[in-house]
PDB file of N, CA, C and O in Angstrom:
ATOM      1  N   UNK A   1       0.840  -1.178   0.000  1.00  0.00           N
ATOM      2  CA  UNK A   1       0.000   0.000   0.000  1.00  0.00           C
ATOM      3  C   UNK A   1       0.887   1.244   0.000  1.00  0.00           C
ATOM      4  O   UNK A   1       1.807   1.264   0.818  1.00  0.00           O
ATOM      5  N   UNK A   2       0.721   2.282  -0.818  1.00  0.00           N
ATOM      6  CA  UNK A   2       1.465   3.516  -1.198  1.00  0.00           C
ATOM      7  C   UNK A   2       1.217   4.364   0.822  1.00  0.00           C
ATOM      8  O   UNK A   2       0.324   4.043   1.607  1.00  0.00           O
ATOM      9  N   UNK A   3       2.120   5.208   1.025  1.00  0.00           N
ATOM     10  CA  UNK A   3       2.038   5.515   2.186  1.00  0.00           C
ATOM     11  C   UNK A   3       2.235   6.953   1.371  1.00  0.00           C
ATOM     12  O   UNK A   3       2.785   7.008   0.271  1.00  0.00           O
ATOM     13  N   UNK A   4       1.638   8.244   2.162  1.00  0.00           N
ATOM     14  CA  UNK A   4       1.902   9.354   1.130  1.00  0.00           C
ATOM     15  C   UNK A   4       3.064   9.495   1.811  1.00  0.00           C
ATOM     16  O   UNK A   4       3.090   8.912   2.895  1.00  0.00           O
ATOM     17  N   UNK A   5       4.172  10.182   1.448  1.00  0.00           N
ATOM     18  CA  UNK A   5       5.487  10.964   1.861  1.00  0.00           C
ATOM     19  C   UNK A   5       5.697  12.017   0.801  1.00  0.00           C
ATOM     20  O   UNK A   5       5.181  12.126  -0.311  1.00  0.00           O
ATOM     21  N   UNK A   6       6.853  12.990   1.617  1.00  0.00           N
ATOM     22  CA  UNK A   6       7.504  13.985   0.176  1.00  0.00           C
ATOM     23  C   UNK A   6       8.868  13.133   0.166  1.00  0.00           C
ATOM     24  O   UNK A   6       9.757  13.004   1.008  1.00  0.00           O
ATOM     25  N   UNK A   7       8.618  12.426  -1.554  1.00  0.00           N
ATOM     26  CA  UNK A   7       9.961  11.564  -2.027  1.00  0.00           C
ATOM     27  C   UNK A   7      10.237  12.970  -2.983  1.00  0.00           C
ATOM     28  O   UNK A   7       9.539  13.928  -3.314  1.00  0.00           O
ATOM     29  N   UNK A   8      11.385  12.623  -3.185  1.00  0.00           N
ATOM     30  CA  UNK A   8      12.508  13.407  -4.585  1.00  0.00           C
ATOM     31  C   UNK A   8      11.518  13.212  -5.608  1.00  0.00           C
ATOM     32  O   UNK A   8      10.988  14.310  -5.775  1.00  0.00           O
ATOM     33  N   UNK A   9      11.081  12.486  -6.262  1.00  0.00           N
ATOM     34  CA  UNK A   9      10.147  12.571  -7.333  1.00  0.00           C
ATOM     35  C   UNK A   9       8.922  13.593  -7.358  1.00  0.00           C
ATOM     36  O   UNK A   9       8.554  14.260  -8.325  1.00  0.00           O
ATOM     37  N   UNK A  10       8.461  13.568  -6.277  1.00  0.00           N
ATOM     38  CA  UNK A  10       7.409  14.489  -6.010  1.00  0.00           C
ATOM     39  C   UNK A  10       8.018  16.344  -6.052  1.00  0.00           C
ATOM     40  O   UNK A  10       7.700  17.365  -6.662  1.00  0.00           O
ATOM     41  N   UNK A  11       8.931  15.987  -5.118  1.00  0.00           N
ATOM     42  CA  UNK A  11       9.592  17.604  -4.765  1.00  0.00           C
ATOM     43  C   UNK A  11       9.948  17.989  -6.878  1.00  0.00           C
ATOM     44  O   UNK A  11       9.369  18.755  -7.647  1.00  0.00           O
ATOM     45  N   UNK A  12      10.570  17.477  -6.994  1.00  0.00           N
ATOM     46  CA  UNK A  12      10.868  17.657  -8.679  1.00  0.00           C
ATOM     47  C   UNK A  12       9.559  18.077  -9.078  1.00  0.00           C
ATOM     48  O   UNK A  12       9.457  19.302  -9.141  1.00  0.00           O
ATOM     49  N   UNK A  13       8.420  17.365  -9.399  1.00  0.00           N
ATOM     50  CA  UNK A  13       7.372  17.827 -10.119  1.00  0.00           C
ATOM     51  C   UNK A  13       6.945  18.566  -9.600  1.00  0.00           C
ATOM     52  O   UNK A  13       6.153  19.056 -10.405  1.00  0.00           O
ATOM     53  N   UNK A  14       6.848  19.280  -8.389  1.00  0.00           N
ATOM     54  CA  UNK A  14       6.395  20.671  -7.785  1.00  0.00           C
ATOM     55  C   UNK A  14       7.237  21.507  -8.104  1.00  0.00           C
ATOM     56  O   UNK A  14       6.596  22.534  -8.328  1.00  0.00           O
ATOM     57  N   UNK A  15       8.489  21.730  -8.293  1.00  0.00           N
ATOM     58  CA  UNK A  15       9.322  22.273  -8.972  1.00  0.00           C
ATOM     59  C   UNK A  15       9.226  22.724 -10.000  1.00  0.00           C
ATOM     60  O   UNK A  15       9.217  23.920 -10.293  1.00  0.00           O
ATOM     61  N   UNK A  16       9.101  21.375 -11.012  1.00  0.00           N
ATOM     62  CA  UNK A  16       8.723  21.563 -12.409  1.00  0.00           C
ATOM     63  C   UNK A  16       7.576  22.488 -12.475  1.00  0.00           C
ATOM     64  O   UNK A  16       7.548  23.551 -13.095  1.00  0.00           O
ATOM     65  N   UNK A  17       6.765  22.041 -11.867  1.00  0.00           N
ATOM     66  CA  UNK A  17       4.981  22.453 -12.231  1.00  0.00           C
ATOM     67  C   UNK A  17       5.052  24.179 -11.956  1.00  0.00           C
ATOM     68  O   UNK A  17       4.580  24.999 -12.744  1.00  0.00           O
ATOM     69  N   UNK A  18       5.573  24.438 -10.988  1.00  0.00           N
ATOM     70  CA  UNK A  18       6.209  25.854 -10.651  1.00  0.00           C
ATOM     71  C   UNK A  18       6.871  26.492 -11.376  1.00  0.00           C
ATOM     72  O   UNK A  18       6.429  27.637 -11.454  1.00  0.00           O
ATOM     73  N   UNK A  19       7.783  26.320 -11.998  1.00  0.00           N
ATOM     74  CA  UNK A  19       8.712  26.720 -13.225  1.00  0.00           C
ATOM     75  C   UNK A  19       7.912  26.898 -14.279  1.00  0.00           C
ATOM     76  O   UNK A  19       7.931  27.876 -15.027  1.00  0.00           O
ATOM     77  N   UNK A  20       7.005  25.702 -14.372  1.00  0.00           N
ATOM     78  CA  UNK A  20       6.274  26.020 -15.971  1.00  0.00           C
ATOM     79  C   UNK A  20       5.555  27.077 -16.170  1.00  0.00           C
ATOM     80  O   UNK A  20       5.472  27.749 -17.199  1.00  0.00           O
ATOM     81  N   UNK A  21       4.728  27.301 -14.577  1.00  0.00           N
ATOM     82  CA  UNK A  21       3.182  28.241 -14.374  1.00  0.00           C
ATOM     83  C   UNK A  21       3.981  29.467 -14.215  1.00  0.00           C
ATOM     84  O   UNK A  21       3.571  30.528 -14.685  1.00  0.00           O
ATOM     85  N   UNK A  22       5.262  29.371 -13.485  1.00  0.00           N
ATOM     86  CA  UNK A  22       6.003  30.770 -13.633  1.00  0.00           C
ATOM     87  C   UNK A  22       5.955  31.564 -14.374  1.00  0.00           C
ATOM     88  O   UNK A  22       5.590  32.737 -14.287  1.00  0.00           O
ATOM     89  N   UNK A  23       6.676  30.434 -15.931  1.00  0.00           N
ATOM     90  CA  UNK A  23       7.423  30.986 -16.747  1.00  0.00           C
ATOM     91  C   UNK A  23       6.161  31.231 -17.391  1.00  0.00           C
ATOM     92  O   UNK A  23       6.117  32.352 -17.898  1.00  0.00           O
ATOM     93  N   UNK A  24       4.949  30.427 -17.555  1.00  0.00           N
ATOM     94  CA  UNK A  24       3.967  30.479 -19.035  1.00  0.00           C
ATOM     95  C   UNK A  24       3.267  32.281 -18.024  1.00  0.00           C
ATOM     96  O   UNK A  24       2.789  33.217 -18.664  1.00  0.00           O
ATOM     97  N   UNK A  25       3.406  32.294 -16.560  1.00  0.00           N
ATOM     98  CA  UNK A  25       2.740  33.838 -16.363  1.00  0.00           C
ATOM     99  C   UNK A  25       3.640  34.628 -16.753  1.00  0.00           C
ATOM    100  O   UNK A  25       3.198  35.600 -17.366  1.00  0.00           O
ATOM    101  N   UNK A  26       5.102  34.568 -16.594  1.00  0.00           N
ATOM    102  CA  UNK A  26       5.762  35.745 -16.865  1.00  0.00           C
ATOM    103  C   UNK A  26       5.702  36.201 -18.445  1.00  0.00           C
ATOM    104  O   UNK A  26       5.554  37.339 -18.891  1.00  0.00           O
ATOM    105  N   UNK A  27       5.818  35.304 -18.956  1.00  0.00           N
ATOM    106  CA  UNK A  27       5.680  35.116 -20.857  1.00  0.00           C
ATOM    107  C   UNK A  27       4.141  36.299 -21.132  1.00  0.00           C
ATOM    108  O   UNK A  27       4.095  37.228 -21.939  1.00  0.00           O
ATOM    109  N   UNK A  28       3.144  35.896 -20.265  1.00  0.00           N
ATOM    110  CA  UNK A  28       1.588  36.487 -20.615  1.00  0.00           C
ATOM    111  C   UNK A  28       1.766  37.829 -20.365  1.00  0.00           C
ATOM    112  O   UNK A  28       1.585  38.641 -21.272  1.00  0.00           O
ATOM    113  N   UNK A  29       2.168  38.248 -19.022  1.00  0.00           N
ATOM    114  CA  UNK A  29       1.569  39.329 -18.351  1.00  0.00           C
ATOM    115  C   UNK A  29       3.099  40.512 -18.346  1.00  0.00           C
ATOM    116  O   UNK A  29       3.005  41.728 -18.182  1.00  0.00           O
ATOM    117  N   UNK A  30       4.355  39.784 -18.560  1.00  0.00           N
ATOM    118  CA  UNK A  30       5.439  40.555 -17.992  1.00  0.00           C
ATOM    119  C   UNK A  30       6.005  40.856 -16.681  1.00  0.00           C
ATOM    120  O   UNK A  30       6.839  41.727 -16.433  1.00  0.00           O
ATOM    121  N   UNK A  31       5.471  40.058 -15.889  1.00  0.00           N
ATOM    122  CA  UNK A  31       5.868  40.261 -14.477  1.00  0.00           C
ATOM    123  C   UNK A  31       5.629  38.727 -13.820  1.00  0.00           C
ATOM    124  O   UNK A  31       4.995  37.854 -14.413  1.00  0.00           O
ATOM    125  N   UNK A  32       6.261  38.545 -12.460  1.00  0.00           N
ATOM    126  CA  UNK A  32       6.426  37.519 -11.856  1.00  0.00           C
ATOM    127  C   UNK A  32       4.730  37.369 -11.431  1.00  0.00           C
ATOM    128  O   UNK A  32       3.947  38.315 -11.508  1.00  0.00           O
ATOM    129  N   UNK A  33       4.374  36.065 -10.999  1.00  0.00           N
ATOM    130  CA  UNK A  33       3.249  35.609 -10.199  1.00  0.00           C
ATOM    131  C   UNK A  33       3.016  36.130  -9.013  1.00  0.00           C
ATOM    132  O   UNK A  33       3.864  35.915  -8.147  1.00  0.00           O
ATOM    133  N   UNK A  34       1.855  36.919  -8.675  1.00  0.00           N
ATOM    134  CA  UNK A  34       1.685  37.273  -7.329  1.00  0.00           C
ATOM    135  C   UNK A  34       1.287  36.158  -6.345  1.00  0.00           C
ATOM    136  O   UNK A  34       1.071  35.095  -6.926  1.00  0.00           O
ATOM    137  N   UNK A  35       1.137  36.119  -5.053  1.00  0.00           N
ATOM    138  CA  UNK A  35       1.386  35.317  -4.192  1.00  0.00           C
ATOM    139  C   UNK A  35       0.181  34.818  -4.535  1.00  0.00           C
ATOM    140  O   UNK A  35       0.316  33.630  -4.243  1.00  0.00           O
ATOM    141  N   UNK A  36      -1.040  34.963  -5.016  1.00  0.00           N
ATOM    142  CA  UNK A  36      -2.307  34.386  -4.513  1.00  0.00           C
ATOM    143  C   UNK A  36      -2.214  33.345  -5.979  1.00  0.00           C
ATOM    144  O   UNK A  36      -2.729  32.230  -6.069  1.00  0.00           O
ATOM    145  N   UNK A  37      -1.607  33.884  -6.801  1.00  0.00           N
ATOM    146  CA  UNK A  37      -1.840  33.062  -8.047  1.00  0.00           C
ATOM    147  C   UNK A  37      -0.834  31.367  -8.138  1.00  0.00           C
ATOM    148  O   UNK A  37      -0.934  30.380  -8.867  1.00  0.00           O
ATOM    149  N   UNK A  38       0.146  31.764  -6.918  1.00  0.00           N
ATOM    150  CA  UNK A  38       1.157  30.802  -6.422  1.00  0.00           C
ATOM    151  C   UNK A  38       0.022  29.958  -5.328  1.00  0.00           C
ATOM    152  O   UNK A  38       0.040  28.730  -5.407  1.00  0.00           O
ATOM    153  N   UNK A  39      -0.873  30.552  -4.403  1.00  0.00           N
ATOM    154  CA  UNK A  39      -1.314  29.307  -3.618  1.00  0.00           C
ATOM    155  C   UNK A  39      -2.719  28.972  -4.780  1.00  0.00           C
ATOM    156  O   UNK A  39      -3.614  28.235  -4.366  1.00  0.00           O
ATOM    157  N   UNK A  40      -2.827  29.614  -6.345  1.00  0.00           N
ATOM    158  CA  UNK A  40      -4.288  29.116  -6.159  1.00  0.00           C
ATOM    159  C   UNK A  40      -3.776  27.955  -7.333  1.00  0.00           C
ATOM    160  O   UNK A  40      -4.562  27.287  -8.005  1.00  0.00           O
ATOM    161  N   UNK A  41      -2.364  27.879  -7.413  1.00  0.00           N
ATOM    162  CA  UNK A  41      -1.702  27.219  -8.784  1.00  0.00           C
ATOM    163  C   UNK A  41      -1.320  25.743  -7.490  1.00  0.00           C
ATOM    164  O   UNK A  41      -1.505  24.571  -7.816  1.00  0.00           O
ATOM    165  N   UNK A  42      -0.859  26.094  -6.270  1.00  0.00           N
ATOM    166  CA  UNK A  42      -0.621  24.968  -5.273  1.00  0.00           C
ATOM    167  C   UNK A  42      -1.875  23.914  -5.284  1.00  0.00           C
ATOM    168  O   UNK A  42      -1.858  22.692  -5.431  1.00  0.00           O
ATOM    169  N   UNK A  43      -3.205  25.010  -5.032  1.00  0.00           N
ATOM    170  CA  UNK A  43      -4.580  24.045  -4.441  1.00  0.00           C
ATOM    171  C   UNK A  43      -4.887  23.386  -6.060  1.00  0.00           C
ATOM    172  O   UNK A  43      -5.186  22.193  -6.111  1.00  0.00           O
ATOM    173  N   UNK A  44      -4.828  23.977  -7.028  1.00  0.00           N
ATOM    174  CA  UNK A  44      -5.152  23.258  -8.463  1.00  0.00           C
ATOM    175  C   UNK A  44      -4.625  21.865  -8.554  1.00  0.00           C
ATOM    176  O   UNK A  44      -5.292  20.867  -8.823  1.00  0.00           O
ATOM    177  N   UNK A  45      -2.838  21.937  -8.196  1.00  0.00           N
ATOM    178  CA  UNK A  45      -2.169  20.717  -8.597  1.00  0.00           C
ATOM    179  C   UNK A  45      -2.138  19.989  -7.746  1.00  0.00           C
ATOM    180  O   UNK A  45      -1.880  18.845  -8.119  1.00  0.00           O
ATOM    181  N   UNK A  46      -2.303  20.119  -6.609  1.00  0.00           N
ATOM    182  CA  UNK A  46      -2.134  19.143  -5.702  1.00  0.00           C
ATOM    183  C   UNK A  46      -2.767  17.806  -5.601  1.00  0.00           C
ATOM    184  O   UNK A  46      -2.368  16.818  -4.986  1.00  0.00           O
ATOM    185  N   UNK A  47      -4.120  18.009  -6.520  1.00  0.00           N
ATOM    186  CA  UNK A  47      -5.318  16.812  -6.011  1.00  0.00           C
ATOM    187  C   UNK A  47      -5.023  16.085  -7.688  1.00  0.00           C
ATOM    188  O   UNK A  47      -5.726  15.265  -8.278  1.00  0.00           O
ATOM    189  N   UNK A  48      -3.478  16.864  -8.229  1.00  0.00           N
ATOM    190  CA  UNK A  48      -2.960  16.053  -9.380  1.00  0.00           C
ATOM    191  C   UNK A  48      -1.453  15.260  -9.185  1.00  0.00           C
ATOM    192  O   UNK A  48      -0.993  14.121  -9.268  1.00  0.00           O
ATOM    193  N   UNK A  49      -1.053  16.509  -8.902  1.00  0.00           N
ATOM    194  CA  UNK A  49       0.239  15.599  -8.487  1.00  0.00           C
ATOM    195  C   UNK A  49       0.274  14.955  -7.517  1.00  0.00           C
ATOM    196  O   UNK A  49       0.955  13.976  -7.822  1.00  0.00           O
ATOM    197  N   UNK A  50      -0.062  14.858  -6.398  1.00  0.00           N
ATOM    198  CA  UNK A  50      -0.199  13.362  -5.458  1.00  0.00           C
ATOM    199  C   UNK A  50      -0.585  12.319  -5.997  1.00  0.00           C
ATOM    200  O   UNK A  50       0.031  11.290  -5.718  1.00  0.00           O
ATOM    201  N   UNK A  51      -1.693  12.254  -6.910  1.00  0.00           N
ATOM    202  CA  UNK A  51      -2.097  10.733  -7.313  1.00  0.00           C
ATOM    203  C   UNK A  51      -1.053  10.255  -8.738  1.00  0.00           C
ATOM    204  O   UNK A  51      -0.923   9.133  -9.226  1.00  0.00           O
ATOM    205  N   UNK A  52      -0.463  11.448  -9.118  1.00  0.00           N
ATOM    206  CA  UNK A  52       0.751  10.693  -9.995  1.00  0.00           C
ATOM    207  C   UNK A  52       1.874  10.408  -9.251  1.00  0.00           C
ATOM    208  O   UNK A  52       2.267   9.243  -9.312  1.00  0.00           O
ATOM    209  N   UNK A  53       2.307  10.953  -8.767  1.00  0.00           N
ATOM    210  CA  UNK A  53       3.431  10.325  -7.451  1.00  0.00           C
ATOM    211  C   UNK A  53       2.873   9.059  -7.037  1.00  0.00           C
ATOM    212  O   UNK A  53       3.562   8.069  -6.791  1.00  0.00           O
ATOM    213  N   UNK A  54       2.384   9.078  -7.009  1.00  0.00           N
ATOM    214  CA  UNK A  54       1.987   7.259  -6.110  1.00  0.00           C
ATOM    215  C   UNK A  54       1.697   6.601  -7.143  1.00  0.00           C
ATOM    216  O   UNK A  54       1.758   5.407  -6.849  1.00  0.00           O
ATOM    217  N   UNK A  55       1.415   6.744  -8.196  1.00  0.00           N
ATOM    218  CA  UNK A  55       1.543   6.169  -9.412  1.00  0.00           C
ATOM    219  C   UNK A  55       2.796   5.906  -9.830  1.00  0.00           C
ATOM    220  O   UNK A  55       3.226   4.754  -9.779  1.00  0.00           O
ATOM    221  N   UNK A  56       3.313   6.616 -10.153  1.00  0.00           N
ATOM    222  CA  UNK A  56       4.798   6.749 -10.257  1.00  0.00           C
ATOM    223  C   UNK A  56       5.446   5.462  -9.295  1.00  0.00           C
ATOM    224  O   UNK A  56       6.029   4.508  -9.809  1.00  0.00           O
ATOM    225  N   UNK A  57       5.228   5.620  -7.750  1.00  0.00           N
ATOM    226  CA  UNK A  57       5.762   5.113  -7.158  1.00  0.00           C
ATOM    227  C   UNK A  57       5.091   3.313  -7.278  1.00  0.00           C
ATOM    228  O   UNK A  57       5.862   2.353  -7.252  1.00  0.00           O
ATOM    229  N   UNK A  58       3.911   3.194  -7.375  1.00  0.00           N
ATOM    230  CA  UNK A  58       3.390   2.106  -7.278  1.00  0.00           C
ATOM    231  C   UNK A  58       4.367   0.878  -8.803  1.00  0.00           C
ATOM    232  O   UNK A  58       4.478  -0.343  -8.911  1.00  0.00           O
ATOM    233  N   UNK A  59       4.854   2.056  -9.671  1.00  0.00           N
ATOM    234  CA  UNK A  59       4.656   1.377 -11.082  1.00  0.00           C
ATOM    235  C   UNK A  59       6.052   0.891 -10.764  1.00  0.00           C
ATOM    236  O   UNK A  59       6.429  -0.260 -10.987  1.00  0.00           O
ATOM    237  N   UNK A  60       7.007   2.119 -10.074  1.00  0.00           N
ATOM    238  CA  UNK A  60       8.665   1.994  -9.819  1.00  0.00           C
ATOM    239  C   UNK A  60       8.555   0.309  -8.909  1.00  0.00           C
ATOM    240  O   UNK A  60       9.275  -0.607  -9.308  1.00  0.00           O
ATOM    241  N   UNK A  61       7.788   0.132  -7.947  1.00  0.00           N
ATOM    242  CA  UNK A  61       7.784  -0.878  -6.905  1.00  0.00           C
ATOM    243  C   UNK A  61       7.530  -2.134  -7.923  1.00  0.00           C
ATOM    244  O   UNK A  61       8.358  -3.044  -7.932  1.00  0.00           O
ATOM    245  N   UNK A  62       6.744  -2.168  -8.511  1.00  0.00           N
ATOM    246  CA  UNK A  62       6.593  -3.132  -9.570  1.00  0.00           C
ATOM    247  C   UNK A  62       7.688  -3.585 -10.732  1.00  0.00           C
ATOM    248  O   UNK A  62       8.071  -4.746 -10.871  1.00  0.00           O
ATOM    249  N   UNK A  63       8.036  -2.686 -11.381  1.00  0.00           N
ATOM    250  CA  UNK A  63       8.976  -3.031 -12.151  1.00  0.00           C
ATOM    251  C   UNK A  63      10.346  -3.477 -11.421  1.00  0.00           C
ATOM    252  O   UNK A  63      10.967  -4.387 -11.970  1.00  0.00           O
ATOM    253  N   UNK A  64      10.997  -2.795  -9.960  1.00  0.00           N
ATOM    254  CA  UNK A  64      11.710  -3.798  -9.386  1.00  0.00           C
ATOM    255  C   UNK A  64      11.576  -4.661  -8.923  1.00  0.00           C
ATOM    256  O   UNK A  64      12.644  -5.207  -8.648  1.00  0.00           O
ATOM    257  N   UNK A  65      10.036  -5.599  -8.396  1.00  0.00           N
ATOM    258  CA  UNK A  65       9.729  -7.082  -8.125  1.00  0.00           C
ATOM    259  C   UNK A  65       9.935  -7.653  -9.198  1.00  0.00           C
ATOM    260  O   UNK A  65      10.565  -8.705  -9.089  1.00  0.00           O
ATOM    261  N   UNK A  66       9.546  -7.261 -10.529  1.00  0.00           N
ATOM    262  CA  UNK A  66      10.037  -7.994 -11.825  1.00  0.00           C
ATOM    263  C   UNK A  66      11.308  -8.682 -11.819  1.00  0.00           C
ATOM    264  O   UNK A  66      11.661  -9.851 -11.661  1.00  0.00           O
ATOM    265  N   UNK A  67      11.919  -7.506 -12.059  1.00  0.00           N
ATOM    266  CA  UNK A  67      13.457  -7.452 -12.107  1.00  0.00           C
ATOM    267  C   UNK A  67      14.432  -8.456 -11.647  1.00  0.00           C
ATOM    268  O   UNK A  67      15.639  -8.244 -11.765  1.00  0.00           O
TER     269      UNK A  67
END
């Protein structure tokens, strides 16, 4: 059973996902993201990226029982 944690895989795609929404606001508007658009970009991804992380992780656990 997946246990939630913050693994390295996860911290990366919050990273990533941050970088992208950064860069695609700074590209639109000319200026950095204000704070509210940073927690309302947090509450969006979250109920996404957790269930791919454990995906991720479920698929990683599998392919090394193969192995």
């Amino acid at each position: 059973m997946f246990r939630p944690q913050f693994s390295t895989a996860l911290i990366v795609m919050w990273i990533a996902a941050w970088t992208v929404f950064g860069s695609i606001w700074h590209l639109a508007t000319g200026h950095t993201p204000p704070l509210w658009a940073h927690i309302a970009v947090t509450v969006v991804l979250f109920p996404i990226l957790t269930p791919l992380e454990a995906a991720l992780a479920r698929r990683n656990r599998r392919r090394g029982a193969v192995s």
